[in-house]
Every structure is written in structure tokens, then in C-alpha cells.
C-alpha positions in Angstrom: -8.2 46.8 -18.3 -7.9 45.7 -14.7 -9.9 43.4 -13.3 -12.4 44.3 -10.2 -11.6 43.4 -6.6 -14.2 40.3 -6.7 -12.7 38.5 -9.4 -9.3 38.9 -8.4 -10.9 37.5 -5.0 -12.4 34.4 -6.1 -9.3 33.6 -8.7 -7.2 33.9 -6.1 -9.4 31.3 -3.6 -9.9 28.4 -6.5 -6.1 28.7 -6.5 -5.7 28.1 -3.0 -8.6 25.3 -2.6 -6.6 24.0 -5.8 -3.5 23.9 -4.0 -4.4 22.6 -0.6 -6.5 19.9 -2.6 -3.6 18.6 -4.2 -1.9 18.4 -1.3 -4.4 16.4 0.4 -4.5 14.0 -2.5 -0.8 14.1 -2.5 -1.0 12.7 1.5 -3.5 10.0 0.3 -1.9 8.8 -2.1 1.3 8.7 -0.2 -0.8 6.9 2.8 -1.7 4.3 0.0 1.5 3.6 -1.1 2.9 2.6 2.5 0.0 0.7 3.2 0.4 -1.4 0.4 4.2 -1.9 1.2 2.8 -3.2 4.6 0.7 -5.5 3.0 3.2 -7.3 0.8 5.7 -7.5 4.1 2.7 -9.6 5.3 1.9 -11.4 2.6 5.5 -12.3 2.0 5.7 -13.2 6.1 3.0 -15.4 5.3 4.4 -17.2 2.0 7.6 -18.1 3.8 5.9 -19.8 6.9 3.7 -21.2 4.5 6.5 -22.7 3.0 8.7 -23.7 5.9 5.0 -25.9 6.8 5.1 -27.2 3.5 8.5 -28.4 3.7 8.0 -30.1 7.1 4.8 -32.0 6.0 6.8 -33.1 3.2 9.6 -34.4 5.4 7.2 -35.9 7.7 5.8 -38.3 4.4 9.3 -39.3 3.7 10.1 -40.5 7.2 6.7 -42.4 7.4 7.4 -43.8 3.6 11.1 -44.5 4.4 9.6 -46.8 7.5 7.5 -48.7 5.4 10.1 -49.9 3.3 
């Protein structure tokens, strides 16, 4: 039993829409992935200065202490 011309037609486009799907979701997923990695460079950017400000304010109350003594 062989199938008919049609059916062979449409199995043969889900297959393709299937495939180039995936690939699309594939790409998105990729695109995801690098824009979280460019988020955490900030955010880590952002935690050290954070710190390094931290660290000065915190100098800057010892000095003033250290004068008052």
C-alpha cells in the first residue's frame, strides 16, 4: 500500500515547518542565554563599584571618628 501524492506532500511540509521551528527556537533560546550572561557582567560591574563606595564611606567615618578622639 503506497501512500497518495497529497499525503506524502503534507508529511513531508509538517516535517519541514517542524524543523525550521526548532531552529528558530533553538536561535531564541541561544539569544536568551547571552543576554542573560550580559546582564550578570552588569550586575556584577555594579556590585563591585558598589562595594569600592561602601568601603570609602566606611573609611571616611573612621577618619572623622579617629578626629574626635
Amino acid at each position: 500500500m503506497t501512500p497518495d501524492p497529497g499525503t506524502v506532500v503534507t508529511i513531508v511540509a509538517l516535517a519541514v515547518a517542524a524543523l525550521v521551528w526548532l531552529v528558530r527556537l533553538e536561535g531564541r533560546v541561544n539569544g536568551h542565554e547571552r543576554e542573560l550572561q550580559d546582564v550578570k557582567k552588569g550586575h556584577d560591574s555594579d556590585i563591585t563599584g558598589i562595594r569600592n563606595d561602601l568601603q570609602y564611606i566606611r573609611d571616611r567615618i573612621d577618619r572623622v571618628l579617629e578626629k574626635r578622639a
